[in-house]
N, C-alpha and C positions, 0 to 999 in steps of 0.2 A: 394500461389498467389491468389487462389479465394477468400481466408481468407481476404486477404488484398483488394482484387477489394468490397468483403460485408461491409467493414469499411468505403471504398470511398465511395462506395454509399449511406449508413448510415448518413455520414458525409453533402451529399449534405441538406440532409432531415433539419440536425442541423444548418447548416450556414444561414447569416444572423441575421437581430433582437437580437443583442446582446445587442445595447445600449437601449433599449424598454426592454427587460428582464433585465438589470440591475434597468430601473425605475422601475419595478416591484416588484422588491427584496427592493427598498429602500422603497416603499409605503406599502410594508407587511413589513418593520421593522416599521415603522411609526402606521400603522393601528393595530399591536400587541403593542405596547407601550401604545397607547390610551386604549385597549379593558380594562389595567389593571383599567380605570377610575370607573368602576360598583364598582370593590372590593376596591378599595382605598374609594372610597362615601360613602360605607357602611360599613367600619372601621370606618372612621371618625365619622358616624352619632351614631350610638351604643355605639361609647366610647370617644366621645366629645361632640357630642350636645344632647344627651341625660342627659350626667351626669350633665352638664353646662346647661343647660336648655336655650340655649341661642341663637335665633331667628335670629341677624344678623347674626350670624355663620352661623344658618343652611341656609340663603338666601345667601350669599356672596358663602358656597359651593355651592352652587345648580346652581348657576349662571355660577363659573366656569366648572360645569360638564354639564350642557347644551352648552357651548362653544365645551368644547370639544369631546362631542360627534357627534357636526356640523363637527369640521374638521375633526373627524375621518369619519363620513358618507363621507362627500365629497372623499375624499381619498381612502375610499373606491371604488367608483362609477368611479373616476380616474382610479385605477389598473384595473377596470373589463373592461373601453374602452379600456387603454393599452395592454390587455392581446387579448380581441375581435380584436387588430390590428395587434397583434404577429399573430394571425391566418389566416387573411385575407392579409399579408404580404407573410407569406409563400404561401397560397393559388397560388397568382397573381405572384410570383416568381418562383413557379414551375408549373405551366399550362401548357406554352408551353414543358417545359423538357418532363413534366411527358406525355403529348398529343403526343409528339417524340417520346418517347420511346415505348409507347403504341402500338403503329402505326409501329413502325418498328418491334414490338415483334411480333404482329400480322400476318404479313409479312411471320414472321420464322414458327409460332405457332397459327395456327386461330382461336384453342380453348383454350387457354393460358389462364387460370382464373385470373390469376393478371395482364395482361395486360386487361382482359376485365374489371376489377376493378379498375382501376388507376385509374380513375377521382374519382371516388365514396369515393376509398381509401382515395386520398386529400382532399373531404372535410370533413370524417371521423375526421382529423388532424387540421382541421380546426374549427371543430366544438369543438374538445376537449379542443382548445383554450381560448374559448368564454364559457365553459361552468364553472361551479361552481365547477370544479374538479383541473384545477390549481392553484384556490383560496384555498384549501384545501393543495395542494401539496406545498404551499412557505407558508401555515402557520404552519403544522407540526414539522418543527425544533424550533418553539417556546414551542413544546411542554413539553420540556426538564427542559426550564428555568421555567414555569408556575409550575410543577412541585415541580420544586424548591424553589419557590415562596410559596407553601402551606408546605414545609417543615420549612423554617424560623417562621411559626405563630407556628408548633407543629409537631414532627416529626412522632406520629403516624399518624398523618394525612398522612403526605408524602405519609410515607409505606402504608397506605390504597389506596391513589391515584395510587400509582405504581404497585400495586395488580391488580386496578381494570383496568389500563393501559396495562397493561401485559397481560391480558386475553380479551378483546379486541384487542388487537395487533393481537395475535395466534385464533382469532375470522376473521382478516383479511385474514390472510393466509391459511385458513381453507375454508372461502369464494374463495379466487383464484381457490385453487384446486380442489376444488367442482364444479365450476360456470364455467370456462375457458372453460373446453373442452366442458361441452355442448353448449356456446355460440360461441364455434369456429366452432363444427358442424352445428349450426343454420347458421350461415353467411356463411359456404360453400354452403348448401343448396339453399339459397337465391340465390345467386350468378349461382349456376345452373338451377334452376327454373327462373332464369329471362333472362339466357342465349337460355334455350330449348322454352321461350316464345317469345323472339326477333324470333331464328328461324322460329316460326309457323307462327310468322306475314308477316315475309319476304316471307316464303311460300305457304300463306293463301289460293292462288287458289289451286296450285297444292294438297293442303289438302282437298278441297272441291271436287277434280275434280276427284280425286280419294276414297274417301269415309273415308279419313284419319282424319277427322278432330276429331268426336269424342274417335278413340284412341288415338290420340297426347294429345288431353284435358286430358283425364285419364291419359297419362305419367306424364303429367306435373303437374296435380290436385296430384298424389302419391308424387313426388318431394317436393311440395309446402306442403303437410301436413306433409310429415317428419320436415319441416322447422320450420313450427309452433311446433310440439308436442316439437323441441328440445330447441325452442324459451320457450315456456312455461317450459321447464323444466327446463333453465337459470332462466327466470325468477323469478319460485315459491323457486330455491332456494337460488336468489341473496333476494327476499324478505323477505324470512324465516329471512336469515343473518341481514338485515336491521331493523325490528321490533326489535329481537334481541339486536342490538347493542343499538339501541334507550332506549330500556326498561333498558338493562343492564345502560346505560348513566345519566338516570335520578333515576335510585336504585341507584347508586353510589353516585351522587349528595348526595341524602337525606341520605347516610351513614355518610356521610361524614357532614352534618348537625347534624345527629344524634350522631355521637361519639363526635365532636364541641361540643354539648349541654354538653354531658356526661362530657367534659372533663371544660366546665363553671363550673359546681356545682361541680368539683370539686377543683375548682380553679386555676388551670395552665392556663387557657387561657380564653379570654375577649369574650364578645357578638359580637361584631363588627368583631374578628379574623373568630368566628366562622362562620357568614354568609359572608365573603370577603372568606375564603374556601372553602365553595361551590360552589361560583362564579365561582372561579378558576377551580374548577373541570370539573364544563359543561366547561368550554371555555378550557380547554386539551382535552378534548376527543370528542370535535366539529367535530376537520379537520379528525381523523378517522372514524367516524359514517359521514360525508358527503363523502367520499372514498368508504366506503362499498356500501352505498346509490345507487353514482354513476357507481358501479363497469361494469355493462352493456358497457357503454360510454367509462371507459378505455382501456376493454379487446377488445372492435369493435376497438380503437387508434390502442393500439400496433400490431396487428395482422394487421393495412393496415400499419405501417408504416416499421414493418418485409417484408411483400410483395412488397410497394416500394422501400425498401433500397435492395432488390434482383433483382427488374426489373431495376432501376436505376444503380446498378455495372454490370451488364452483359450486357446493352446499353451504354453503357459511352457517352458523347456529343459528336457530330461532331466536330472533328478538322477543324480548321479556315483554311482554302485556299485559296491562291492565282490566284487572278480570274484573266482566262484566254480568251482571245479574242475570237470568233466566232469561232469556225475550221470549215474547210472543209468537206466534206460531204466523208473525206475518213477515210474507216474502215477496221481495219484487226485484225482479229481472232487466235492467233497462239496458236497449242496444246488446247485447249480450253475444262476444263473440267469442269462442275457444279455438285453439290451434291445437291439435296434440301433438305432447313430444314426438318430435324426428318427425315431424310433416312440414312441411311447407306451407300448404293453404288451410284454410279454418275450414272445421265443418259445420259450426256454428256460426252463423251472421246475422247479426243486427237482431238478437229475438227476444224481446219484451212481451213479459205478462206478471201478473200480480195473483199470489195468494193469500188470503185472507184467515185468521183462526176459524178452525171447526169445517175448512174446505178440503176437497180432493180435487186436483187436477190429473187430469187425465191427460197422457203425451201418445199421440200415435198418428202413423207413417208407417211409409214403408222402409224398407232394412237398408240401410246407411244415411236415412236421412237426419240422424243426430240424435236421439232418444239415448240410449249409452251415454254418449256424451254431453248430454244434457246433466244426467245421472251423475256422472264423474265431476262434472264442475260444482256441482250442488252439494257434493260430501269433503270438496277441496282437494279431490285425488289431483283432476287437472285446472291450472289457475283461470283465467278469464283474461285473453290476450286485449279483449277491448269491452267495454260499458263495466255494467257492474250487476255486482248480486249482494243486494240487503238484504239480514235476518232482523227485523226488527229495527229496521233505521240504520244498523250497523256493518259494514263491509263483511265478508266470511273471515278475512286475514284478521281482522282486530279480533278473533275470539282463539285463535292458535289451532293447530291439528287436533292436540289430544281432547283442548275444551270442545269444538268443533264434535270431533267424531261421538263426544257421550250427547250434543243435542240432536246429534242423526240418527235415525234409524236406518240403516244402507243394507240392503239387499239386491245384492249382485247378481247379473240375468247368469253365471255360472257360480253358485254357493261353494266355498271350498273351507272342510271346516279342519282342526287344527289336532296335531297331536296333544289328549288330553282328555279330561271325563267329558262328556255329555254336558254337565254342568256348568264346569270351567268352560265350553265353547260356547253357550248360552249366556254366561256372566261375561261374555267378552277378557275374560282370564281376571277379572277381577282381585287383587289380590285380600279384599274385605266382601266378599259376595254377600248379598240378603236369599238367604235362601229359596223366603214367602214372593221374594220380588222374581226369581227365578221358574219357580213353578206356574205362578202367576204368566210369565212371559209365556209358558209352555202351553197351558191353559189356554190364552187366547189364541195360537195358532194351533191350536186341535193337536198336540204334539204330546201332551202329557199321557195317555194312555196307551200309547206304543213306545212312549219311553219304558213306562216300568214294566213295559215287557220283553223288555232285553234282558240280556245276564243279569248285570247291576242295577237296573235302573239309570238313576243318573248321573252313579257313579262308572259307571261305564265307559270306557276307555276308546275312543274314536280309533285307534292303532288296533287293536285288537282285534276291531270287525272287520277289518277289510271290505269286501265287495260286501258285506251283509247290510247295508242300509243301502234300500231303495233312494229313486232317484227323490222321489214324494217324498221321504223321510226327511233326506239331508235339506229339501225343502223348507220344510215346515220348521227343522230345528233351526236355519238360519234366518226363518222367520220370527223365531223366538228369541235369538239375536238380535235383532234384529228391533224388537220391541221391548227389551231388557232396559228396566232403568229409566221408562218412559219419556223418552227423547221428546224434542218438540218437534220434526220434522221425520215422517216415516216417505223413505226415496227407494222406490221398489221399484226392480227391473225386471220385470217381466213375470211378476211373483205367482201366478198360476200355471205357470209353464208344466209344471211335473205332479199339479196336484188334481184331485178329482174330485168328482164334484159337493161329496164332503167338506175336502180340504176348499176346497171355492167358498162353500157356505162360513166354514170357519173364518176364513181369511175377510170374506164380507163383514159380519158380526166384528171382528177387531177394528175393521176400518171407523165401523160406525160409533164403536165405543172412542177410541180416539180422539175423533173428531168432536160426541160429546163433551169430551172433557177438555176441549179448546186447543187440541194438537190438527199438525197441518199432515197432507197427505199428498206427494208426486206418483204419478204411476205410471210408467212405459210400458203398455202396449201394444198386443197383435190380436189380442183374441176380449170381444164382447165382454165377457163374465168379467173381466177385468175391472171394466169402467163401473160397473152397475154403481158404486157408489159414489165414482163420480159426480161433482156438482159441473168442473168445467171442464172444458175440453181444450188444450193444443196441442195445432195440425200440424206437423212439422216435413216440408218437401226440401229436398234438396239442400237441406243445413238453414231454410230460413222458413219462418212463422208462413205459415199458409191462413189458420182462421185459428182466433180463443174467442172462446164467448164458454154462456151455457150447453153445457152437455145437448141438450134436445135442441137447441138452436144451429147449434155448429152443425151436427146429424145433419136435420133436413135442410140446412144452406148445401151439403157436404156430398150426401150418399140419399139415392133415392129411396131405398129402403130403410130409412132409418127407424120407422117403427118397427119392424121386424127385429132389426141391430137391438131395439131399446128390449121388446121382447125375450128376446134369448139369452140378454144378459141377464136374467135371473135366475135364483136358484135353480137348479140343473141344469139351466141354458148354457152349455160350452159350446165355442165354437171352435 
């Protein structure tokens, strides 16, 4: 079965551009038909117009071999735009797949090296397109008849050209397995060295604020120079092969000249045979000595296009769904167990409870008993290995990711917001934002009057500020996120973690409005002020339900203080 899902996926990489790759194959039969013009010029010239000594001949050819050398240029220069649009076809064909699958592998697997490669990979694939490598590859079956070609004038010649064809060939394959594995180790390398360098950027203070910075450099400076010694060592010995095959190409040539000569004075074969011979031989052994050349270039293709045709079968595309009307803001959980990616055991088991329109549940525990992951399964980041989760009667999978994500509101217990305005990270990148719906969001998370106190406002560029927005700020704007577009389910992780007790009161007030207007509310907590609007309560120990009920019910089953807990969770009661 997975045999067969690596074929599908294989497969997607192959579709398309077939009739563009047939023009290609008919313009490399055209462009080798012509190439024979050198050697056909110079038979005729060495054994007709020399012996005939005869002027208009030799202008009347010369005329047709400059014709034809035109349309062969042109056709040339044809195939090489056709083949530059095979790759920018595929490119633009598989962007969003391959930016899909990426993104959801990442999801499973955060250091997944060929999801963090996928884009890079495609245009790996793209690039191999465009390059002088599949010109080489649809002209090598011509190699066979060229061949054949120098056996018609004289058949040791043949045998000479297939000699020296043959040891070039086994020059090629000697190149692969030489050259592959260290330039597969070079490009894993790369790949980690750019991976550990994203991180250090991402956590460039906390490297400073700690004193981490110059041992991170020296991690990632050892990474980076393994990459190079292995790069250099692809390298020195895809070049060795390369001189090599050149040298041998152009000895072979002038043998091949040289035994011609040999076999003129001895009369079996003509002046003109002899140099159309030679001809032939560089132009056989062209598309291999440009193969070795570029060997770097193939063995980077096939190694992204092995790693996409792996990430590509093990994400297959979302099934098409039938889109479903708005639901109600009623949810229920039955047996409800999650696994996360790369774990073994669930930290979820068996946890049922029911949300009803216009309610807030409230999730809390202590730190790993599953509230995150309660989170994650509720916005469809992680699936539900066992029971289920209804939005309205209906499974989360029948409404798709992206339907899915505009009826959540998802506020993650670490907000991380996006290169872009203020605005655009509020509209979720909307690419039709309501402006009035935006401000609106900001509004109800107390957010809009320290927006228009930045530079821009809300045009304001997230990249720009750097460390300038507090930790409360980026809060409250992924608050506004957050409630952008009035989702019917707001799934908040931890959402007063950074705010004060303004930002508390603000954050109350939206709950309530919410909930007026028949939207549902999750809330993982640690801290009282959270619950206050709370109607129910689940207690979650050890990845399984401990008590749901009503909020003041569950309390005093729960915590002997629970009138104090209920107390403090009001306006300015942080705990």
């Amino acid at each position: 079965m997975q045999n067969a899902q690596g074929k599908w996926g294989r497969a997607e990489l192959s579709a398309g551009s077939r009739g563009l790759i047939w023009a290609v194959a008919l313009f490399s039969v055209a462009v080798n038909i012509l190439l024979l013009t050198g050697p056909l010029y110079m038979l005729q010239v060495y054994d007709r117009v020399l012996t005939s000594r005869s002027e208009p001949t030799l202008v009347a050819l010369s005329l047709l071999v400059a014709f034809l050398y035109a349309v062969m240029g042109v056709l040339d220069y044809a195939r090489g735009r056709v083949l530059a649009r095979i790759g920018a076809q595929l490119q633009d064909r598989l962007d969003q797949r391959v930016f899909t699958a990426a993104h959801r592998r990442l999801v499973q697997a955060p250091g997944d090296i060929g999801a963090l490669a996928a884009q890079r990979d495609l245009e790996a694939l793209q690039r191999l397109w465009a390059s002088p490598v599949m010109s080489a590859v649809f002209d090598i079956p011509w190699t066979p008849i060229f061949l054949a070609a120098i056996f018609v004038f004289d058949p040791v010649l043949g045998w000479l050209a297939v000699g020296g064809g043959a040891v070039l060939v086994a020059l090629t394959v000697l190149n692969q397995r030489l050259s592959e594995p260290a330039l597969n180790r070079a490009n894993a390398l790369s790949l980690e060295a750019e991976r550990q360098s994203e991180d250090m950027k991402t956590g460039s203070g906390t490297l400073l604020a700690l004193g981490m910075a110059g041992s991170a450099y020296a991690r990632w400076q050892r990474t980076r120079r393994a990459a190079l010694d292995q790069t250099l060592q692809a390298a020195d010995r895809g070049g060795g092969f390369s001189a090599l095959t050149r040298t041998l190409r152009m000895a072979l040539q002038s043998a091949v000249l040289g035994l011609g000569a040999w076999l003129v004075l001895q009369g079996s074969l003509s002046a003109g045979a002899m140099v159309a011979a030679s001809i032939l031989m560089g132009r056989t052994l062209q598309p291999i000595e440009q193969l070795i050349g570029q060997w770097a270039v193939m063995t980077r293709a096939i190694e992204a296009r092995r790693r996409l045709g792996d990430l590509l079968s093990r994400l297959p595309p979302e099934a098409e769904r039938t889109e479903l009307p708005r639901p109600a803001a009623r949810l229920e959980a039955t047996n409800l167990t999650v696994v996360p990616p790369g774990e073994n055991g669930a930290v979820l088991r068996g946890v049922s409870f029911r949300l009803e329109p216009g309610q807030a549940v409230g999730v809390i525990g202590p730190s790993g008993a599953g509230k995150t992951t309660l989170a994650r399964a509720l916005t469809g980041i992680w699936p539900a290995a066992g029971g289920q989760l209804r939005l309205d009667g209906a499974t989360l999978d029948q409404f798709g990711p992206d339907r899915l994500g505009r009826l959540m509101g998802y506020l993650p217990q670490t907000v991380t917001l996006f290169d872009g305005t203020i605005a655009e990270n509020i509209s979720r990148f909307d690419p039709a934002p309501d402006s009035e719906a935006i401000v609106g969001a900001a509004r109800r998370a107390a957010a809009h009057e320290m927006i228009l106190r930045l530079p821009k406002g809300y045009d304001t560029r997230i990249s720009a500020l750097g460390g300038r927005l507090s930790g409360g700020q980026v809060q409250r704007i992924g608050l506004a996120r957050a409630l952008y577009g009035d989702p019917v389910l707001l799934v908040l992780d931890e959402p007063n973690s950074n705010l004060d007790n303004d930002g508390t009161v603000a954050l109350n007030a939206a709950l309530r409005a919410h909930k007026a207007a028949g939207g549902g509310v999750l809330i993982m907590a640690h801290r009282p002020a959270a619950i206050q609007e709370c109607d129910l309560l689940l207690v979650l120990e050890d990845g399984l339900r401990r008590a749901f009920g009503p909020r003041d019910a569950v309390l005093r089953e729960l915590v002997k203080n629970h009138t104090e807990i209920v107390r403090n969770a009001g306006p300015g009661g942080v705990a």
